[in-house]
N, C-alpha and C positions, 0 to 999 in steps of 0.2 A: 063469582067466577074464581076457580083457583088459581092462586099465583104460588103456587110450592108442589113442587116436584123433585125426583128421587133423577140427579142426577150422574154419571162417571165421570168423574175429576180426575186427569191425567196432568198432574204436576211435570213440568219441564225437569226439574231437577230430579234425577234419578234416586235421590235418599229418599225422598217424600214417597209416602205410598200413593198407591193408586186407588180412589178409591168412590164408593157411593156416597150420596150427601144430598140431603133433604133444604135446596136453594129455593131461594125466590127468585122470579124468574121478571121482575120489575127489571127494567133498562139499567137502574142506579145498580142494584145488587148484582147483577150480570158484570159491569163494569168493573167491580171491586173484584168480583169472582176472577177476573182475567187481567187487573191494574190498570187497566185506559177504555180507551173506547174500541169499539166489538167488530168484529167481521167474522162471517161466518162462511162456512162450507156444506152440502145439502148433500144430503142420498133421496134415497125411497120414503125411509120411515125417520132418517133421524137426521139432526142437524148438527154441527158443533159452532160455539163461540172460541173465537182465538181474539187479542191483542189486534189492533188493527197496524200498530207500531211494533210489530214481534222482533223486528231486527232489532232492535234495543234488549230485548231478552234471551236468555238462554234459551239453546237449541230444545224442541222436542221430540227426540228420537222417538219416544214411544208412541206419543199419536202420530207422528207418520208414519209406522208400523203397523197401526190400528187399523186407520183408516185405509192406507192401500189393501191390508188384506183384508176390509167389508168390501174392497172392490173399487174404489175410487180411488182415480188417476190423479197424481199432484204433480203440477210443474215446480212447486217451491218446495224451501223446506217450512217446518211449522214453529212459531218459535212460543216461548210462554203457556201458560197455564191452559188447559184445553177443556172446556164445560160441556161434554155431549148430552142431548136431551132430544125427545123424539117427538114427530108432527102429530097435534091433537087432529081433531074432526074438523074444526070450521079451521085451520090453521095458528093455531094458538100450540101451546106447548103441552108437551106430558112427559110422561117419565121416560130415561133412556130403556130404550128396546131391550128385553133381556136377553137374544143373539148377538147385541152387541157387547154385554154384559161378558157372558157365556163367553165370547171370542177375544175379552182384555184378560182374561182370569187362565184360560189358555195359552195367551200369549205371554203374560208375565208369571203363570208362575205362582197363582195367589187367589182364591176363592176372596169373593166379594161379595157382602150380604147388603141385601137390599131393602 
């Protein structure tokens, strides 16, 4: 079974790029990917890991930019590093959706090769 996928990393801090990244998608690797333990938000085809403690982190402007405009409604704001990746077949992981791709590179500004 694969555990490595092409995922869109939306770093909290605004210096950091935004970018694609070839993760493991193990529980442990996921946790470093985001600095604690995980909670997630769900569409159609793709999911994202956020910090489950994000209030301790910096604001993430741009995945909630992202994400309301794939369409999805947030009551909060998003805080910490943000790992999108998209729903396999049996529910396991794949690569992020490239409309989602296609709609970060749009919105910030920045072609991303995958």
């Amino acid at each position: 079974m694969n555990t490595t996928y092409n995922a869109l990393i939306v770093p909290a801090h605004p210096t950091q790029p935004v970018r694609i990244e070839t993760v493991d998608t193990d529980m442990a690797a996921l946790q470093r990917l985001v600095a604690g333990n995980i909670e997630s938000i769900t569409s159609s085809d793709w999911h994202v890991y956020l910090n489950d403690e994000g209030y301790r982190l910096a604001q993430n402007d741009r995945a909630e930019v992202l994400i309301r405009e794939a369409g999805v409604h947030l009551d909060d704001t998003l805080n910490g590093t943000a790992v999108f990746l998209g729903h396999g077949s049996r529910g396991d992981e794949s690569d992020a959706p490239r409309h989602l791709i296609r709609l970060a590179e749009q919105l910030f500004d920045s072609p991303l090769a995958a």
